[in-house]
Phi, psi and omega in degrees: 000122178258154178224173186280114220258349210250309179308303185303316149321319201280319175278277149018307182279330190299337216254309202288016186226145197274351168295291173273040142282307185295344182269342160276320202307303169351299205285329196303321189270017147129145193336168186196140179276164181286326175298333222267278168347265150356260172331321187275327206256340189052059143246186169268167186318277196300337168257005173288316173320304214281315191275299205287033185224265200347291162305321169296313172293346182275354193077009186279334178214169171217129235264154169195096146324138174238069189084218143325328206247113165273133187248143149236171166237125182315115194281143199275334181270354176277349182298292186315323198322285175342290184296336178290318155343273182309319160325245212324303200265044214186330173316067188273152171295314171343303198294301179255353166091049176231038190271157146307153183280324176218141138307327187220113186258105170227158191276146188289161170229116157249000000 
């Protein structure tokens, strides 16, 4: 799989933080309004705003407005990306049987 290092960042990031891990564990039983989010992660708007930008550009989850009220969900093709991802760039030949037998080939010098 080849990827786009800048897409793959993007996805990465949505991971590295422990507000939105606890804003996915969430999500994992099933959509959720931003108030709901909010009350549970106990931040303020604009930085609940800030993790949930963050989480959209990677595609991991996805937004639907209602009235007012925005909800989100983990999106299932942005999950997959996300596990392919990691799969790829974690993939080594050891693994598949493609390694060189040496890396390098150099002469002894005695």
């Amino acid at each position: 799989m080849k990827t786009n290092h800048l897409e793959s960042a993007k996805v990465f990031k949505a991971f590295c933080d422990e507000t939105r891990l606890a804003i996915l564990e969430m999500l994992q039983s099933g959509e959720k309004c931003a108030c709901v989010l909010l009350e549970e992660v106990e931040v303020g708007q604009s930085t609940l705003s800030h993790h949930m930008k963050i989480l959209l550009e990677s595609g991991v989850i996805s937004a639907r407005k209602e009235g007012k009220w925005t909800y989100y969900s983990i999106n299932e093709q942005g999950r997959k990306r996300a596990l392919g991802l990691l799969q790829a760039i974690t993939e080594t030949p050891m693994l598949t049987g493609e390694a060189d037998e040496k890396c390098c080939e150099k002469e002894s010098v005695l």
